[in-house]
Backbone bond lengths (Angstrom), bond angles and torsions (degrees), N, CA, C in turn:
res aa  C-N    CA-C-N  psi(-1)  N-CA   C-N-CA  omega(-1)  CA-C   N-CA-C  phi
1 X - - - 1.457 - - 1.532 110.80 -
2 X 1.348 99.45 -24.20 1.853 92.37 -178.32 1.791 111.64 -85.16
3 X 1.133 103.04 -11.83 1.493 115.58 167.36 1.180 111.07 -46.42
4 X 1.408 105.08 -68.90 1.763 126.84 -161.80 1.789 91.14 -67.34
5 X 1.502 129.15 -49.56 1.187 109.99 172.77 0.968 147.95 -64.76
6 X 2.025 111.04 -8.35 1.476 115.20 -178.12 1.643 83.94 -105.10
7 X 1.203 135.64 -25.19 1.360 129.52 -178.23 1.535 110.57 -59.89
8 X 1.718 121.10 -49.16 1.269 131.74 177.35 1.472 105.97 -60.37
9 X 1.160 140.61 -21.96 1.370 153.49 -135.41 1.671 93.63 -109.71
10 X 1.092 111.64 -82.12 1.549 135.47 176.93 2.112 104.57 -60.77
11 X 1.022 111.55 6.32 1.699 120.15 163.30 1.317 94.18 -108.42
12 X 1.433 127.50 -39.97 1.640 88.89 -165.14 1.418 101.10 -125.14
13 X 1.391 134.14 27.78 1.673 113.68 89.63 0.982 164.04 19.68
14 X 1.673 99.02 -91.54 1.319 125.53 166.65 1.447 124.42 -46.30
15 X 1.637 109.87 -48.57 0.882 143.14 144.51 1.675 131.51 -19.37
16 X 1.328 92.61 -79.61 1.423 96.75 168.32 1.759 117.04 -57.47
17 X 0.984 106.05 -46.31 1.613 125.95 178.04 1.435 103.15 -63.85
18 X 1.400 129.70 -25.87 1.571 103.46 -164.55 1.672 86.53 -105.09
19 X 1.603 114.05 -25.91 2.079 98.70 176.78 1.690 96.52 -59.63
20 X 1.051 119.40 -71.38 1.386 112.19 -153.71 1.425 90.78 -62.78
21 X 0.995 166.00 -118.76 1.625 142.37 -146.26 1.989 106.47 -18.29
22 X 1.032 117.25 -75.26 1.883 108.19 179.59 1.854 96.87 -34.36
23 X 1.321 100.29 -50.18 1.894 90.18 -170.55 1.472 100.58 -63.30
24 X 1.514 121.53 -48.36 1.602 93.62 179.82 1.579 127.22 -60.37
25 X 1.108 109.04 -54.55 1.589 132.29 -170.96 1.365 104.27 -42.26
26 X 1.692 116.91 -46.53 1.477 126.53 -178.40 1.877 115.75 -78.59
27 X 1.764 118.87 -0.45 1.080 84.77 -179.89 1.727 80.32 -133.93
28 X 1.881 94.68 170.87 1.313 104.82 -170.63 1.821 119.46 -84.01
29 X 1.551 98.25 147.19 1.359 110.63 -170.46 1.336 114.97 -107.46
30 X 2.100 108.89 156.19 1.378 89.90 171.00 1.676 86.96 -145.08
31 X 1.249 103.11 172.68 1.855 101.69 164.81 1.360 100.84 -95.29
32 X 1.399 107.40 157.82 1.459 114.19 -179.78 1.582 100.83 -168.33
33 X 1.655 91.35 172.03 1.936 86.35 -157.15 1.641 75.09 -126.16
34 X 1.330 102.74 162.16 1.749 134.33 -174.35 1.847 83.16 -99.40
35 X 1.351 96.87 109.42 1.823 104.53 169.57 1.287 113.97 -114.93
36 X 1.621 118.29 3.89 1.333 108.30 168.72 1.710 100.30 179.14
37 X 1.333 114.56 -163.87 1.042 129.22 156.17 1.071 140.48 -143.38
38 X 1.535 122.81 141.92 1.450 120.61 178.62 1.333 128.87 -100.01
39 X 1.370 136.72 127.35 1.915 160.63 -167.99 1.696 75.13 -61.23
40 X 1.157 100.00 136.64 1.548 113.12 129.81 1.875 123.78 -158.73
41 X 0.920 135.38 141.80 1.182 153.93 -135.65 1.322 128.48 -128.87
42 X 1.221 132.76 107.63 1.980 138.55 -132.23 1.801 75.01 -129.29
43 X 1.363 124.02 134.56 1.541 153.92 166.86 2.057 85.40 -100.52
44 X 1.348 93.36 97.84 1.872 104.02 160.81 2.132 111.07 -104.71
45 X 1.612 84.86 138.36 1.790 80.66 -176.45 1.421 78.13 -106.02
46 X 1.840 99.76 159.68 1.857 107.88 154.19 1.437 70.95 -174.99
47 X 1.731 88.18 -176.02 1.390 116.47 -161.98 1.323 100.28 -116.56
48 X 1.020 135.52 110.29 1.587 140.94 123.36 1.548 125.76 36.06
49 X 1.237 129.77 -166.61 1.333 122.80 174.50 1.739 93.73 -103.01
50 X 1.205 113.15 -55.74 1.504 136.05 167.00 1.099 108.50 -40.37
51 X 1.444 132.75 0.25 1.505 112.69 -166.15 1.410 129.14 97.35
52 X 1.675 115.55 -54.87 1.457 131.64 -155.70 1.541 93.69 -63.63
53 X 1.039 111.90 164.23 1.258 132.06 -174.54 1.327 96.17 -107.34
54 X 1.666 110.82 138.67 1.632 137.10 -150.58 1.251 90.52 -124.81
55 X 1.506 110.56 166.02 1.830 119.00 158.50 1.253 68.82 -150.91
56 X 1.706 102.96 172.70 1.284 141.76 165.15 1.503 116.23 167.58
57 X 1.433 107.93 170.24 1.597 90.25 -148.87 1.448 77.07 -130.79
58 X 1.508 136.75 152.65 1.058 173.32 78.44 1.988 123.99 15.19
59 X 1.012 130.35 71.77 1.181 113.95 175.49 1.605 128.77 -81.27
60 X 1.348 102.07 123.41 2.090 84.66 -179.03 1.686 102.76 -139.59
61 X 1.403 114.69 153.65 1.706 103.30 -171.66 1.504 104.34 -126.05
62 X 1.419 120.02 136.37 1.123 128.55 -169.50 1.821 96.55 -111.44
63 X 1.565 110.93 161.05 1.626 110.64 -156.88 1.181 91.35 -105.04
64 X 1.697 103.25 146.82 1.469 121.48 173.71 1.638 110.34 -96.03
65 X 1.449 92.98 122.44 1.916 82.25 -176.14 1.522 96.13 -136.32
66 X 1.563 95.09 152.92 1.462 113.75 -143.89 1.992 87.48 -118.71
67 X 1.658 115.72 134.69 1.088 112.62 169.90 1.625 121.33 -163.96
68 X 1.026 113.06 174.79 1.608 103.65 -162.44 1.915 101.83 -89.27
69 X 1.362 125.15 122.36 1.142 132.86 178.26 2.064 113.50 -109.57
70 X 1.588 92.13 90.24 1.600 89.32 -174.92 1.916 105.46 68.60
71 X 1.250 107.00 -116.92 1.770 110.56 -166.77 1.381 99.00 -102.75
72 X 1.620 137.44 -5.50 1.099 140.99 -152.65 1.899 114.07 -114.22
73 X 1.150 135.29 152.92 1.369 132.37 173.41 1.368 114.00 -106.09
74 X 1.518 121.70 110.79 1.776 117.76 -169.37 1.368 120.22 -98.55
75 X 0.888 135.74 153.72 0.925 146.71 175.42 1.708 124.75 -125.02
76 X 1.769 123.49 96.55 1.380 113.53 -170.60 1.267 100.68 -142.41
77 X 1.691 106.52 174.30 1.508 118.60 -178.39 1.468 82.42 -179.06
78 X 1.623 93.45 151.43 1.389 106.35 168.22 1.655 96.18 -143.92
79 X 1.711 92.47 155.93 1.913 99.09 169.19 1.189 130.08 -47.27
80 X 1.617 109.54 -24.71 1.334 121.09 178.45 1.250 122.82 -59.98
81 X 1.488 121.65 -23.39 1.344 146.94 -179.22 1.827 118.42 -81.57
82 X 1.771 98.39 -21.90 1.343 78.23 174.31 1.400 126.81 -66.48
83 X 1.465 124.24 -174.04 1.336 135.80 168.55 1.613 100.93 49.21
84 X 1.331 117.12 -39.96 1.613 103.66 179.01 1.642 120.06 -68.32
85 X 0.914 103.69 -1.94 1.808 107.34 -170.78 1.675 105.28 -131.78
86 X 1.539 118.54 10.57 1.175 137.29 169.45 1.840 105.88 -7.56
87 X 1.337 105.49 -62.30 1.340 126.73 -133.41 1.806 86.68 -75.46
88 X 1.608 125.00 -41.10 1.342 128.92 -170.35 1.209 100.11 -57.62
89 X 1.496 98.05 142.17 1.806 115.13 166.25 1.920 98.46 -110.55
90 X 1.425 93.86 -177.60 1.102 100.10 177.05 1.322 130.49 -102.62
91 X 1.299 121.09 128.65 1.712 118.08 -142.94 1.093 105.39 123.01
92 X 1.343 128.52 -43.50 1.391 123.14 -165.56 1.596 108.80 -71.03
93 X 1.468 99.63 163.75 1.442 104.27 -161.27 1.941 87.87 -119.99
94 X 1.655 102.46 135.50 1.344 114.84 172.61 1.676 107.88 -131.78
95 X 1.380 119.00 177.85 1.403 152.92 173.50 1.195 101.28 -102.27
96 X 1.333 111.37 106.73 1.443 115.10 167.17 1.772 118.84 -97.35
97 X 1.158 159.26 142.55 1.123 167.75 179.41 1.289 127.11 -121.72
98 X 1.049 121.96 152.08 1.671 120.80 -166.79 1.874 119.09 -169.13
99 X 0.993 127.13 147.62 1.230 101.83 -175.27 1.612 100.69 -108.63
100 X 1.166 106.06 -170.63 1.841 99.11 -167.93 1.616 133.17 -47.76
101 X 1.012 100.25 -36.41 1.199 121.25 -174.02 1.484 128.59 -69.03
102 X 1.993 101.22 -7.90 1.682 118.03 -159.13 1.179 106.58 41.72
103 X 1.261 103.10 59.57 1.504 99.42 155.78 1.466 119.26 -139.77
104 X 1.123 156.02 162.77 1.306 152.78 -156.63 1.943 107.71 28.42
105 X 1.253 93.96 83.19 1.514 112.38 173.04 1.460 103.69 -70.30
106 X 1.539 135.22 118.33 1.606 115.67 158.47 1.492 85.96 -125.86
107 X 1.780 89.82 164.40 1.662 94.42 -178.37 2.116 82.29 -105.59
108 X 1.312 80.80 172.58 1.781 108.74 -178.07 1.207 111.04 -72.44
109 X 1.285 119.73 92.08 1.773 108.48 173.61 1.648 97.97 -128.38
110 X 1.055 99.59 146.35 1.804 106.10 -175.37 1.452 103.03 -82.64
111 X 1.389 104.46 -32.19 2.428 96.29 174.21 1.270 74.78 -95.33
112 X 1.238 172.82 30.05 1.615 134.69 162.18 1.756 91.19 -111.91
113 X 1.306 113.90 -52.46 1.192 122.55 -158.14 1.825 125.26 -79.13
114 X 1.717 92.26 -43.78 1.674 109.31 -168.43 1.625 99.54 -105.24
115 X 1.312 116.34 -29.96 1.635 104.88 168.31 1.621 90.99 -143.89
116 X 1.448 89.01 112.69 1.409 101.85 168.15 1.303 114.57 -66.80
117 X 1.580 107.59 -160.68 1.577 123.22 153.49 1.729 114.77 -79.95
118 X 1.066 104.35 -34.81 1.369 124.09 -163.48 1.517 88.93 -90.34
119 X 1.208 142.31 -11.09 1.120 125.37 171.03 1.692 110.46 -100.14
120 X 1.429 111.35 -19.98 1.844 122.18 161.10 1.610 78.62 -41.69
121 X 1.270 92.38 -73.66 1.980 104.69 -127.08 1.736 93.35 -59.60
122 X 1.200 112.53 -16.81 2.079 89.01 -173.20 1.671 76.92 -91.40
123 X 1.426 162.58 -8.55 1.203 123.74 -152.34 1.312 90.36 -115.24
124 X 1.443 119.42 5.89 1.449 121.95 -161.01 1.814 87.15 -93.24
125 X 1.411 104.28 -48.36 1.794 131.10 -169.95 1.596 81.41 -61.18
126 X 1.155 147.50 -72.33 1.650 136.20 -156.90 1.262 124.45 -67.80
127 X 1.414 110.90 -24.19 1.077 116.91 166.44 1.564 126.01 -61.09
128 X 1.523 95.30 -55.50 1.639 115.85 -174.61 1.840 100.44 -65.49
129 X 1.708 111.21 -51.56 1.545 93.22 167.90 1.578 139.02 -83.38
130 X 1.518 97.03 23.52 1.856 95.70 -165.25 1.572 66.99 -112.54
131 X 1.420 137.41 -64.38 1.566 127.92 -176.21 1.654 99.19 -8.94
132 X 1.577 107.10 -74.10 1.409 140.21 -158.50 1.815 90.56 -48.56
133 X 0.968 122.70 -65.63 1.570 129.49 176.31 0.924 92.51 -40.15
134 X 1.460 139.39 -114.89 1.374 177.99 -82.54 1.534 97.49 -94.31
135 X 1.145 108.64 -42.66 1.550 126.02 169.15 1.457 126.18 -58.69
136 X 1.318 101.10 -56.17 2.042 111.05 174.31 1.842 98.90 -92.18
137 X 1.175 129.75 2.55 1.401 114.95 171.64 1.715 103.25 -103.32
138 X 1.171 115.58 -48.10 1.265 117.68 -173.89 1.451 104.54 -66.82
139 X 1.731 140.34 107.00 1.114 137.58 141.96 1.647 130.06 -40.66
140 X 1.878 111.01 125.02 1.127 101.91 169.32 1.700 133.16 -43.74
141 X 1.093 142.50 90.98 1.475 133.30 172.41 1.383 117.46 -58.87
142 X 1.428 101.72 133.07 1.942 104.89 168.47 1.395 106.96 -67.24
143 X 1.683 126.14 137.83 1.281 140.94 -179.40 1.655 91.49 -55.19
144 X 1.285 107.56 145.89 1.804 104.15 174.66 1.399 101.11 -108.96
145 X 1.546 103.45 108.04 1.795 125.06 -175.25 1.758 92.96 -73.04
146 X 1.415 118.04 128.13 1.677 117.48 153.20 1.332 116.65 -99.62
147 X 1.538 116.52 117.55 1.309 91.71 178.68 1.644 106.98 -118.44
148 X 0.912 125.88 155.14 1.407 133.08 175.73 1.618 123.96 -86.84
149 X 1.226 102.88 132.82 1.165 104.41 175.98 1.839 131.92 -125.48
């Protein structure tokens, strides 16, 4: 049974690992440099200690990176980018990606791109419930004592 679970385990993997490679491989790339950054700003409600109802707003900045598209010079960023690309300054040089259409720009990061968060959290979730399986399917066995006589 632990076969089938490290076997099931290491398929979808594979899996995950061989779409996002077809998604990279299949869409077009460019280098491009981080020339700045852009503010953007999330309005959060909650309540207080008192109860009252709070706002406050959140600031976080996602990077503007600039790159050559065909005959043209681009310039993009999306919200999706904030806080995940924290670490880039400006100057730095990235891989930008896109699929045909210019649309869903991500840049190349091996923790952003090839193991997400979302790829922690389901392998974190299979683990903890295949344990949970593996546990109520697999019966304790008695050690097999030889004794000689």
């Amino acid at each position: 049974m632990g076969r089938i679970f490290l076997g099931l385990l290491t398929v979808l993997l594979l899996l995950n690992f061989g779409y996002k490679a077809v998604l990279y491989f299949s869409s077009e790339k460019a280098e491009g440099t981080v020339v700045g950054f852009e503010y953007f700003s999330r309005e959060v409600e909650t309540k207080d200690k008192s109860g009252n109802d709070a706002v406050y707003f959140i600031q976080y900045e996602a990077p503007i990176v600039r790159f050559k598209l065909e005959s043209e010079t681009v310039s993009v960023t999306t919200e999706a980018w904030s806080n995940e690309y924290a670490s880039l300054e400006k100057g730095d040089k990235v891989t930008v990606f896109w699929n045909t259409g210019r649309e869903n720009f991500k840049l190349n990061s091996f923790f952003l791109f090839w193991i997400s968060v979302w790829d922690a959290f389901y392998g974190i979730l299979l683990l903890i419930f295949g344990s949970i399986v593996l546990g109520i399917v697999l019966p304790e066995r008695e050690p097999k004592i030889r004794t000689w006589k």
